[in-house]
C-alpha positions as CSV (number, residue, x, y, z in Angstrom):
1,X,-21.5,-28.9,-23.7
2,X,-19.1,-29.5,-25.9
3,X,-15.4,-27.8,-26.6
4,X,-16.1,-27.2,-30.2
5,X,-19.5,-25.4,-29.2
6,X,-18.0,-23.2,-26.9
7,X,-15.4,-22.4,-29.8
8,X,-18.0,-21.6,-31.7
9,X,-19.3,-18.8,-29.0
10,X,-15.9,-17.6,-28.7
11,X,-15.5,-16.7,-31.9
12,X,-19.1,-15.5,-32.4
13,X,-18.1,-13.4,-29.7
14,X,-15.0,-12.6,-31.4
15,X,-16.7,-11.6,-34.3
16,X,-19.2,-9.3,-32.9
17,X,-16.6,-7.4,-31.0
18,X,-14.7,-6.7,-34.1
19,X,-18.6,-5.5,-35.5
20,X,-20.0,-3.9,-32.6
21,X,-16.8,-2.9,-30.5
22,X,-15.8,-4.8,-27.4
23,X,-18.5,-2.5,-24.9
24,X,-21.4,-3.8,-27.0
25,X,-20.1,-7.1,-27.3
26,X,-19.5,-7.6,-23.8
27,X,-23.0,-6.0,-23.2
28,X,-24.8,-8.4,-25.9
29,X,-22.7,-11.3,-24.1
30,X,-23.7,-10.1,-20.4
31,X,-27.5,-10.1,-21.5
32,X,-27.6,-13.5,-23.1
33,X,-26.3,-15.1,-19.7
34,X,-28.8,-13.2,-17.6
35,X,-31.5,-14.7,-20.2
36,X,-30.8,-18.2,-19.5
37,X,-32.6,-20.4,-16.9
38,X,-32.7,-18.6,-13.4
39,X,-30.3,-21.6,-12.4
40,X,-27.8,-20.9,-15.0
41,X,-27.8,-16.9,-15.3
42,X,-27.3,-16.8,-11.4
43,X,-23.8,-19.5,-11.5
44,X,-22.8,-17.4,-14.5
45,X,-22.9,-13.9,-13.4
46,X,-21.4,-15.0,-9.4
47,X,-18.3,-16.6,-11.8
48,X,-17.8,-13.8,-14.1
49,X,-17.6,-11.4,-10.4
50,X,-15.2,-13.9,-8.9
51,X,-13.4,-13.8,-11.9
52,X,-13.4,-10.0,-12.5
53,X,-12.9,-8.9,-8.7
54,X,-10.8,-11.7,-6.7
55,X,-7.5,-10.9,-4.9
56,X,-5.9,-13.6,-7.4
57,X,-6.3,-16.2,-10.1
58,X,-8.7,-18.7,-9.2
59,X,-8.1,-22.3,-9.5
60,X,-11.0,-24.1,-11.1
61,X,-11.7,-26.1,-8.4
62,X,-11.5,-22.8,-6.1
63,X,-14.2,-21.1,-8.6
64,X,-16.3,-24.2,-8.1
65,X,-17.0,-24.4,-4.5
66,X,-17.0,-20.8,-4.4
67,X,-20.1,-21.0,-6.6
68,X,-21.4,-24.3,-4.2
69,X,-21.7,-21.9,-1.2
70,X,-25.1,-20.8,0.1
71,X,-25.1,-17.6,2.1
72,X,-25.5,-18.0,5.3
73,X,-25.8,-22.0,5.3
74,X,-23.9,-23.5,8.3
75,X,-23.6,-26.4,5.9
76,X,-21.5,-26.6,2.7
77,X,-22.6,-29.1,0.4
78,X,-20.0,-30.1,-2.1
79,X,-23.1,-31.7,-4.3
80,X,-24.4,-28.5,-5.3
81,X,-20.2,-27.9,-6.6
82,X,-20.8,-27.6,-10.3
83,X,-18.4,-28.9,-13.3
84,X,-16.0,-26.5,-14.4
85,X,-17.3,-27.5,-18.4
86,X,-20.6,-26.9,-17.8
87,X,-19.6,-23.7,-16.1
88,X,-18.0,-22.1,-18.8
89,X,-21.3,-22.9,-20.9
90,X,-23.2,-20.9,-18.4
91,X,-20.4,-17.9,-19.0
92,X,-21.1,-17.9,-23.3
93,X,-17.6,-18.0,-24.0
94,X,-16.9,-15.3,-21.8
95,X,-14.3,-17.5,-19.4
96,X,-11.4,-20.0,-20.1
97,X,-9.3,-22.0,-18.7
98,X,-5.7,-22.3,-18.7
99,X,-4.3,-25.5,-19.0
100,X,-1.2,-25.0,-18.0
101,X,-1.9,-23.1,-14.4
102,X,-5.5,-24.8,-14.0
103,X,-6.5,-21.2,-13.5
104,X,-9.6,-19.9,-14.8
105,X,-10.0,-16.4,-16.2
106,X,-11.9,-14.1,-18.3
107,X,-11.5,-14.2,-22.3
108,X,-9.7,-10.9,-22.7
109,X,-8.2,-8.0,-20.1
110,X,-10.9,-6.0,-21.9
111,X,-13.5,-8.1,-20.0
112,X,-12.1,-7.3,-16.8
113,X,-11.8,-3.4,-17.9
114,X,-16.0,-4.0,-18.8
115,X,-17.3,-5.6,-15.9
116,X,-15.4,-2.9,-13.7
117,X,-16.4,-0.2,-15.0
118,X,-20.2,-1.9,-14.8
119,X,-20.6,-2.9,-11.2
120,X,-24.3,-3.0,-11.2
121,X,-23.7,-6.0,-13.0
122,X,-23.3,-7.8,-9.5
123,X,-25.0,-5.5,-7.1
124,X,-22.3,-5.0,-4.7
125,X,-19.7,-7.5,-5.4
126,X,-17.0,-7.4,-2.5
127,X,-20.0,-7.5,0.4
128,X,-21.2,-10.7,-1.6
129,X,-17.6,-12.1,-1.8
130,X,-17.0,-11.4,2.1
131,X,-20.3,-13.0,2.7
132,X,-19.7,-16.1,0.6
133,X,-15.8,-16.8,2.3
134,X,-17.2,-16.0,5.7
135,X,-20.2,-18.1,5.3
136,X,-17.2,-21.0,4.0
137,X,-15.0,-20.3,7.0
138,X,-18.0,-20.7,10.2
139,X,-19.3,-23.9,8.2
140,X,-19.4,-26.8,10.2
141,X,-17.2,-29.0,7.8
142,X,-14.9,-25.9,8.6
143,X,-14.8,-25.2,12.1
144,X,-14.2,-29.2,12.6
145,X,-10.7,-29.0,10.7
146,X,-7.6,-29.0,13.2
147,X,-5.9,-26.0,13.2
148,X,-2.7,-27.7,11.8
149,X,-2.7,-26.4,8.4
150,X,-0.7,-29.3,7.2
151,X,-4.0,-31.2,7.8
152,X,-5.3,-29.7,5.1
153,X,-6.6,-31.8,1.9
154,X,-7.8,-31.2,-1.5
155,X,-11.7,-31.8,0.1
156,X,-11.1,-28.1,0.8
157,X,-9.8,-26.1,-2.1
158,X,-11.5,-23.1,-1.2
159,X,-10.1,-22.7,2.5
160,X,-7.0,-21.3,1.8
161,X,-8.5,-18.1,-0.2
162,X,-11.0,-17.4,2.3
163,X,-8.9,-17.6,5.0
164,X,-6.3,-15.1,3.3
165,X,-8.9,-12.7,1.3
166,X,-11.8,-12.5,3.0
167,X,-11.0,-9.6,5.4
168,X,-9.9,-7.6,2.0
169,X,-13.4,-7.6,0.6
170,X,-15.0,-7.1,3.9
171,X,-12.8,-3.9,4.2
172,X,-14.3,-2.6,0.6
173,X,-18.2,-2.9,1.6
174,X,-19.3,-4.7,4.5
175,X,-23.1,-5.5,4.3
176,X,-24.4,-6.1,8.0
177,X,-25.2,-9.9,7.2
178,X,-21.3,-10.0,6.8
179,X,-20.4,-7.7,9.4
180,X,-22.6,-10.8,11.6
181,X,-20.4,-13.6,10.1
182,X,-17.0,-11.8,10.3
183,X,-17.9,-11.4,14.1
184,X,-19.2,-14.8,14.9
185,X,-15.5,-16.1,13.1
186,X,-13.8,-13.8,14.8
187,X,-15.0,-14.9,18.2
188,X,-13.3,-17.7,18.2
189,X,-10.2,-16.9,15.7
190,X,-7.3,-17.9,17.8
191,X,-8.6,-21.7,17.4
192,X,-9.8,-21.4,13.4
193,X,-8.1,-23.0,10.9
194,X,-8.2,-20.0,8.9
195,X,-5.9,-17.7,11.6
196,X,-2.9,-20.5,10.9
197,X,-3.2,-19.9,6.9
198,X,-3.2,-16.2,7.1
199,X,-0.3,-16.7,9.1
200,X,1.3,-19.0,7.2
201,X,0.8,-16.4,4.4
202,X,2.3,-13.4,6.1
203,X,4.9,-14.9,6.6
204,X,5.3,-16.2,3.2
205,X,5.0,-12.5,1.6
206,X,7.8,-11.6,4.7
207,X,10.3,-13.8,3.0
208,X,9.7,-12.8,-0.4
209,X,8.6,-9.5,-0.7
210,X,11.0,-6.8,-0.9
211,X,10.0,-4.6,2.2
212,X,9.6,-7.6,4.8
213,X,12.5,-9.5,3.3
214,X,14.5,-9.2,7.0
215,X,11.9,-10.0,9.1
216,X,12.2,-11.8,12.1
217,X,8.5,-12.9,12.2
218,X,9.8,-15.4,9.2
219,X,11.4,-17.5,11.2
220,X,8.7,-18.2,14.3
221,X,8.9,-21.6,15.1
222,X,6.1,-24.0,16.0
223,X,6.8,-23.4,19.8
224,X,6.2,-19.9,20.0
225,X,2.4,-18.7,21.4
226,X,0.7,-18.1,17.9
227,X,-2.2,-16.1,19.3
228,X,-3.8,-13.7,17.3
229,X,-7.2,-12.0,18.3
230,X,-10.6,-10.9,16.3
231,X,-9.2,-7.7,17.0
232,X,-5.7,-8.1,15.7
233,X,-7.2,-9.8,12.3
234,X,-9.7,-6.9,12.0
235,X,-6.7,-4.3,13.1
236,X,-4.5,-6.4,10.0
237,X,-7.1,-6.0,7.3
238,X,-8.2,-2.5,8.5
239,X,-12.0,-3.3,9.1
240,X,-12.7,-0.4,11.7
241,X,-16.5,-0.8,11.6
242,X,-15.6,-4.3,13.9
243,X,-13.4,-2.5,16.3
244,X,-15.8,-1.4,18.7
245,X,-17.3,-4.5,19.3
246,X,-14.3,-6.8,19.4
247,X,-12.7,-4.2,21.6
248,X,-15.6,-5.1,24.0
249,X,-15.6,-9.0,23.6
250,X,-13.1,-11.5,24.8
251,X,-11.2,-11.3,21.7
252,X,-8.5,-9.1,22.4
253,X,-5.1,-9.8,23.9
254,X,-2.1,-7.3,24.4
255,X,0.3,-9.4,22.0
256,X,-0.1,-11.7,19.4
257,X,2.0,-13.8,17.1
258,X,2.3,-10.6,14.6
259,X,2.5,-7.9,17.8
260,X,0.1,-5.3,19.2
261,X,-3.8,-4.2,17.2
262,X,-1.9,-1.1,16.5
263,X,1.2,-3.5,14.8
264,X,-1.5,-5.3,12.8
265,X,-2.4,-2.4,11.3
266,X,0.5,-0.7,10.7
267,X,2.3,-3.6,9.0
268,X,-0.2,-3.9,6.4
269,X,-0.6,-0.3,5.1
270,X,-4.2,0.3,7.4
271,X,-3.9,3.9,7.3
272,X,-7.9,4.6,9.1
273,X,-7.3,1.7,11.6
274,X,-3.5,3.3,13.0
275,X,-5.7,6.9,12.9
276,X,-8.1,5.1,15.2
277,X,-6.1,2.9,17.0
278,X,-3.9,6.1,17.6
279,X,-7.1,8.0,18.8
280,X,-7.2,6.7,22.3
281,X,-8.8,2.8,21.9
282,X,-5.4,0.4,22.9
283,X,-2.4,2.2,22.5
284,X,0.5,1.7,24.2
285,X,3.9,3.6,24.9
286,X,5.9,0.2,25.0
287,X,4.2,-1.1,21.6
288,X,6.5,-3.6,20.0
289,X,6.3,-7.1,19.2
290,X,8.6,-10.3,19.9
291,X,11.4,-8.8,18.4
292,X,11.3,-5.2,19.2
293,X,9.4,-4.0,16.2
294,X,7.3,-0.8,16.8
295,X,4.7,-0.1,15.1
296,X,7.0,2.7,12.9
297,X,9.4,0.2,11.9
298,X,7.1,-2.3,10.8
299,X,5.4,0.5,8.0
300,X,8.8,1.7,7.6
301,X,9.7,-2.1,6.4
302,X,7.0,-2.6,4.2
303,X,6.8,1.0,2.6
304,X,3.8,2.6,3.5
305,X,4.5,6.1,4.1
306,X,1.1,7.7,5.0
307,X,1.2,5.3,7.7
308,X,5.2,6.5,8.6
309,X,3.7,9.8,8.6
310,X,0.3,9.3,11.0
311,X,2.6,7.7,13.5
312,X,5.3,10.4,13.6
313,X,2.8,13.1,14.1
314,X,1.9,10.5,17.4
315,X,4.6,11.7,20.2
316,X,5.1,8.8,21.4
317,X,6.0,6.6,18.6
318,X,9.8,7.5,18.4
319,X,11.5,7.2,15.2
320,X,14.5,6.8,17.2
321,X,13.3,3.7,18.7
322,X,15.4,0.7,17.8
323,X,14.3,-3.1,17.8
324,X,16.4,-5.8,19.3
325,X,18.4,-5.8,16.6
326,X,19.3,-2.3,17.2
327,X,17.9,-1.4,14.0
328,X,15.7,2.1,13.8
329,X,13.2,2.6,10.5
330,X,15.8,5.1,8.8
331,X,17.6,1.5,8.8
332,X,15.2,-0.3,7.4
333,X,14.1,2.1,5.2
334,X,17.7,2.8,3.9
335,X,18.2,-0.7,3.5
336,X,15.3,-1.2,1.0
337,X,16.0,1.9,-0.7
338,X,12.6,4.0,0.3
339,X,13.9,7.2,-0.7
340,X,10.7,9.1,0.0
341,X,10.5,7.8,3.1
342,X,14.1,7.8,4.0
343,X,13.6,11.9,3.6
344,X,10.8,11.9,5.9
345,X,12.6,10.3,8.8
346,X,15.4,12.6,8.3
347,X,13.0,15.4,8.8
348,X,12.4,14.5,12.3
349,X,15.0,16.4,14.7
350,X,15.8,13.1,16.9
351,X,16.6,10.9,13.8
352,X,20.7,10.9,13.6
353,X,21.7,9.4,10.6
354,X,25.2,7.5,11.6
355,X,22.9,5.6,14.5
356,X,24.7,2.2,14.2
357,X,22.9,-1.2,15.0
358,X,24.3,-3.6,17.2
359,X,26.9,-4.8,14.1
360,X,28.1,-1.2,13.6
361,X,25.8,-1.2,10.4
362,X,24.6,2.6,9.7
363,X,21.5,3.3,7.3
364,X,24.8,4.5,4.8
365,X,25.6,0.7,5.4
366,X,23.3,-0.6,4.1
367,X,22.2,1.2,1.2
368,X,25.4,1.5,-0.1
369,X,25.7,-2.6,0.1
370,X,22.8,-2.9,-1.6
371,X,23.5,-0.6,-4.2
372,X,20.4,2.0,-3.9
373,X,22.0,4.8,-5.5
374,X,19.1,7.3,-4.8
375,X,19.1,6.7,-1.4
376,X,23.0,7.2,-1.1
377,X,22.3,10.6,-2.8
378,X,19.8,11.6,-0.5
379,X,21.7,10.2,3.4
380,X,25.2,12.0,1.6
381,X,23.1,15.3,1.1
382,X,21.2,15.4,4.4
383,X,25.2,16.7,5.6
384,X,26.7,15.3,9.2
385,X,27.0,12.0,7.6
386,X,30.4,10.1,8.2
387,X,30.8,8.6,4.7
388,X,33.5,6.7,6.3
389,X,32.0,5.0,9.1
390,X,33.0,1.3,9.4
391,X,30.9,-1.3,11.4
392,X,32.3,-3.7,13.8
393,X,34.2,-5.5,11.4
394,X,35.7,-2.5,9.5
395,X,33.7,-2.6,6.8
396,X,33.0,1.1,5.3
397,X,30.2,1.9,2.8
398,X,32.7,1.8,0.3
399,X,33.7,-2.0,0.8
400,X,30.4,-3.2,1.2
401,X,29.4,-1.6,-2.1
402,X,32.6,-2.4,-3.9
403,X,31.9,-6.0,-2.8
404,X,28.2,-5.6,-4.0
405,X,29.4,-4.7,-7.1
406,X,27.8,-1.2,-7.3
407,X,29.7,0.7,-9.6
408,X,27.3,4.0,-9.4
409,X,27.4,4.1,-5.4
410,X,31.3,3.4,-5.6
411,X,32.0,6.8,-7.9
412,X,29.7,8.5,-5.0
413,X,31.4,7.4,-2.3
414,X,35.0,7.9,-4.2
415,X,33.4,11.5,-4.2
416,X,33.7,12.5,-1.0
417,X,37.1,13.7,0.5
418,X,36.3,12.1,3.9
419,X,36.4,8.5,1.7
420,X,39.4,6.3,2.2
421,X,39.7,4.2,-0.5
422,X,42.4,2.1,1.0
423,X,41.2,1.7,4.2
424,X,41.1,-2.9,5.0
425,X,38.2,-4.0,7.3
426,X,39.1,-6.5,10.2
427,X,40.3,-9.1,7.9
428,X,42.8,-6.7,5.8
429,X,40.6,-6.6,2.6
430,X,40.1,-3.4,0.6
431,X,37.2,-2.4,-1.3
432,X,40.2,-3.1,-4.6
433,X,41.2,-6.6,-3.3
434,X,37.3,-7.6,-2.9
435,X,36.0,-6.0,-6.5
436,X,39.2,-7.5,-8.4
437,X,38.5,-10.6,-6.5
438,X,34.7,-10.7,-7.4
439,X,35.6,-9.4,-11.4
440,X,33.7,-6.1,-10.8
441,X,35.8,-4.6,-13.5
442,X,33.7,-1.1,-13.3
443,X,34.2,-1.1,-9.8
444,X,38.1,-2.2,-10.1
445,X,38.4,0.7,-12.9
446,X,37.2,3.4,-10.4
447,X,39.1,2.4,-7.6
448,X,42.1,1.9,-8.9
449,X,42.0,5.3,-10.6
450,X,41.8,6.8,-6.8
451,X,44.1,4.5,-5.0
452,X,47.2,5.1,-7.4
453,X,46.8,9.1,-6.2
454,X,45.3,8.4,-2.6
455,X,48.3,7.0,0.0
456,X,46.9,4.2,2.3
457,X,46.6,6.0,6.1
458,X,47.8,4.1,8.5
459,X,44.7,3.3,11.1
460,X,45.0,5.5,14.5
């Protein structure tokens, strides 16, 4: 078919939304595809879920061999992959492409907004999309790659999605025929291809998202044991209708590459997987991984408070508990400026907010050097904070925000009487030598309006 056809539907379509109003275009639209051939209304309705309910934007060849698999086929057959033109034919105008991202996607946001708000359209479209990836991932073209995902070519376009969304549909309706194929990939998932992409992924997010920015998981190198269980994999997505079984099958080991089941879970946000976990199936006292993480500190990290909150009411999951680093969750949680759950920690009597890590950093530290004014607020009012505290270097709250250039956090600081504003770290730098250095002038301003009045005291 060609473009200035499909340009013609678009603008047909176009026309009769402006006439009808988008719902009844979108519904006219819907029943023309479903009235084609039985061929082309089935490759146009499964593109139009793909498009309307995957994790991400799909490439166009991602879309493609998504639509090539056969449920349940141990077999993928790249012949059946169709053209990405005749596709958008089959969709009357209702997809495009983007040129510039080789993305494909719907026509308008209200499209989206339609096909939502319609889900009969596709029956039940996650538990089809779980079955599809699944049925990808224990294919025998599959299950032959290495596990080296640097082995991985553009014969497999579809792999890397699979391997990194799959467990998210299965966790929002999984049919029975999926729960089957999740179980028979999970069997074997320490030796799949698909358990070193996920990986590679969260590990990916750790370095660039803002709650797993400082994780030490980011820099595992190729020598350490990357073992990861069925269980830990279901534990990570939160799919608690495979725990029972896995817990029974050889599939389980006490640590993994990311830590415990009960880790798994809690770094991603699971909230009904940590409530079970908790409940009595492999819990233990001691649960950390490689680095000393707990299972608090890890939801701490990554901001999932319901999660904080499930594991506090557990008595033996100690906010108190530090990781290697000497680092507890207040720390981390100051650190990325989690207010809300920086004032749930503090709630709990063993918390003590000037616990310093193994540099001397407090939570203060840290929020103060990276300017989160609310949380400053919040650490300053909980009272029996030393505002003052240096680490190990002699750097105070005050110098690492002056040297952040944090101007609101400075006048806070400058606030309290307990505040030295002259006081040099280690190195004999003030929080005025490093902001004039730096040309923080709003920073500079407030300090040197307290130094001239404030006489420098001499260190005991």
């Amino acid at each position: 078919m060609g473009e200035p056809t499909i340009y013609r539907r678009r603008e047909k379509l176009n026309k009769m939304a402006d006439r009808l109003g988008w719902e009844d275009a979108y519904s006219s639209t819907i029943e023309r595809i479903k009235a084609q051939d039985e061929g082309k209304s089935r490759i146009g309705v499964a593109a139009l879920m793909w498009l309307s309910h995957a994790e991400r934007p799909l490439r166009t060849d991602e879309l493609c061999h998504a639509l090539a698999v056969e449920i349940g086929s141990k077999d993928f057959n790249a012949g059946n992959t169709p053209l990405i033109s005749t596709l958008v034919g089959y969709c009357q105008g209702l997809i495009t492409v983007d040129e510039e991202t080789s993305t494909v996607r719907l026509i308008h946001p209200t499209a989206k907004v339609y096909l939502s708000t319609y889900p009969d359209i596709f029956g039940n479209p996650h538990s089809a999309m779980a079955e599809i990836c699944l049925t990808y991932l224990n294919s025998e073209q599959v299950k032959a790659l290495s596990a080296d995902p640097s082995t991985v070519t553009h014969d497999n376009p579809f792999l890397e999605y699979c391997s990194i969304y799959w467990g998210n549909h299965a966790k929002r309706k999984l049919s029975y025929h999926a729960r089957s194929l999740a179980l028979e990939l999970l069997r074997g998932y320490n030796s799949h291809i698909s358990f070193k992409l996920l990986l590679k992924h969260v590990k990916y997010l750790d370095r660039n998202s803002r709650g797993c920015a400082s994780n030490p998981c980011s820099d595992l190198g190729s020598d350490i044991d990357f073992s990861f269980s069925g269980l830990d994999c279901a534990s990570f997505f939160g799919i608690v209708e495979l725990v029972d079984t896995l817990k029974g099958m050889a599939c389980y080991r006490d640590q993994g590459v990311l830590g415990t089941p009960l880790i798994c879970a809690a770094r991603n946000g699971q909230e009904e997987m940590v409530e079970m976990l908790l409940g009595g199936y492999m819990f233990y006292h001691s649960d950390h991984n490689y680095f000393g993480l707990t299972p608090l500190i890890h939801a701490a990290r990554c901001g999932h408070e319901r999660v904080v909150e499930i594991l506090l009411t557990c008595g033996s999951v100690g906010p108190k508990c530090p990781d290697d680093r000497g680092r507890t969750a207040l720390s981390y949680a100051a650190e990325d400026g989690r207010g809300e759950l920086v004032k749930i920690l503090l709630q709990q009597q063993e918390v003590n907010p000037n616990e310093h890590d193994n540099s001397g950093n407090t939570p203060l530290s840290f929020a103060a050097r990276n300017g989160h004014v609310r949380v400053v607020e919040i650490l300053l009012e909980h009272g029996g904070i030393n505002p003052d505290k240096p680490d190990h270097q002699g750097q105070t709250p005050l110098l690492y925000a002056a040297f952040g250039g944090h101007d609101r956090v400075v006048k806070i600081l400058l606030g309290r009487e307990e505040v030295n504003p002259n006081k040099p770290d280690t190195y004999g730098r003030t929080p005025l030598m490093l902001a004039t250095m730096l040309g923080f002038q709003a920073v500079v301003t407030l300090l040197r309006s307290h130094v001239a009045k404030t006489p420098a005291q001499p260190e005991p």
